[in-house]
C-alpha positions in Angstrom: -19.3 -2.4 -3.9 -16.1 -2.5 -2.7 -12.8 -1.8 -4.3 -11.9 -5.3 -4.6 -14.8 -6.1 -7.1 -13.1 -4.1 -9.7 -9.8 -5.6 -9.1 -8.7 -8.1 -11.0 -6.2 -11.5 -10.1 -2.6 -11.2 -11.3 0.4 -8.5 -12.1 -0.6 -8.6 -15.6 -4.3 -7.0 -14.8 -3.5 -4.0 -12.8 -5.6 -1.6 -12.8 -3.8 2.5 -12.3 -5.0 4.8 -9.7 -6.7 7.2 -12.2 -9.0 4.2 -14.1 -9.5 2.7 -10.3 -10.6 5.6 -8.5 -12.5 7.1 -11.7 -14.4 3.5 -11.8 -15.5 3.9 -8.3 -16.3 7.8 -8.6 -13.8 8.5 -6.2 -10.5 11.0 -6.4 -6.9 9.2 -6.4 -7.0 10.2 -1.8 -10.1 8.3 -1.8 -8.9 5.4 -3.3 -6.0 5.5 -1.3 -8.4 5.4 2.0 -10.7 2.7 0.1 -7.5 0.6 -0.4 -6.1 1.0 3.4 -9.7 0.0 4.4 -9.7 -3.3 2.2 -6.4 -4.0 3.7 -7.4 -3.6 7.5 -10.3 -5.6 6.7 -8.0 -8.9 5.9 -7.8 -8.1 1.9 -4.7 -8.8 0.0 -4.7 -5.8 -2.5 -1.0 -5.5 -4.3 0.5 -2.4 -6.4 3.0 -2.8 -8.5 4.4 1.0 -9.2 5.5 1.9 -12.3 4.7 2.8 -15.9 2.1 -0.6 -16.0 1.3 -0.7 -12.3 -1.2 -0.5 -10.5 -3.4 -1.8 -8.3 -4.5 -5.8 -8.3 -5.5 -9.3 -6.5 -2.9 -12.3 -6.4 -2.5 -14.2 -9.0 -5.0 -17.8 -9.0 -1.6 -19.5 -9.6 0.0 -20.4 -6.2 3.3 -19.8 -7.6 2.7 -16.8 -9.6 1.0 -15.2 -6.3 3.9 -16.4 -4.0 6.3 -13.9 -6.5 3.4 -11.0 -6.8 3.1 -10.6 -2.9 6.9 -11.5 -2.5 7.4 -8.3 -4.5 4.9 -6.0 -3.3 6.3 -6.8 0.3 9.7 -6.1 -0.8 8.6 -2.7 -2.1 6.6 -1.4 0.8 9.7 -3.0 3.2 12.1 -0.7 1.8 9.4 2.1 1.8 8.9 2.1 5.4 12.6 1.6 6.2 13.6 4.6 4.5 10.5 6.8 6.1 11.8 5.7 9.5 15.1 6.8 8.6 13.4 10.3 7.5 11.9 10.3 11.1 14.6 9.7 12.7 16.8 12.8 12.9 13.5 14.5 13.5 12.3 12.1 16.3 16.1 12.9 18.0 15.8 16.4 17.7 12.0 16.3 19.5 13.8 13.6 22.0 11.4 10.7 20.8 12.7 7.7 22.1 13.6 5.7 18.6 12.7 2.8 19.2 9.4 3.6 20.2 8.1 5.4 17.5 4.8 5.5 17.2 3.1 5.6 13.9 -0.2 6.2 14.6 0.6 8.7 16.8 -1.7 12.2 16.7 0.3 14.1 18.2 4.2 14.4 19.1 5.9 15.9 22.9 
């Protein structure tokens, strides 16, 4: 099984990270990993952080969906933004070029 059969469709059934990876005998990191593998694999899996997040499918209503991913894209937009602006003090000080950063990079100059 994979950690889309124990998500559910819409906002309003999230499951938490605990619950999730506890379901799938896994530890929170492994979930994590289970989740980025979904996602590279085409899957649409959302989170909505907070007190009743968690992890979850679209919604089956078009419109409903539209707002969840709308959302989630939002939050992980301004995620990354303000990592890259972590980075890049530290990317000037080891003379990485900033705009082109690598993020998968293993190792740095």
């Amino acid at each position: 099984m994979t950690v889309v059969d124990f998500l559910k469709h819409g906002r309003e059934n999230a499951i938490c990270a605990d619950v999730l990876a506890a379901a799938m005998g896994t530890t929170p990191r492994g979930l994590r990993r289970l989740i980025m593998q979904a996602r590279e694999c085409g899957e649409v899996v959302l989170y909505q952080p907070g007190g009743r997040g968690g992890y979850f499918l679209p919604s089956n209503d078009p419109e409903a969906a539209q707002r969840e991913m709308q959302a989630f894209y939002h939050v992980q937009a301004t995620r990354c933004k303000h990592g890259l602006a972590a980075l890049a003090p530290v990317a000037r000080k080891l003379g990485v070029p900033l705009g082109q950063l690598e993020l998968d990079a293993k190792e740095v100059p």
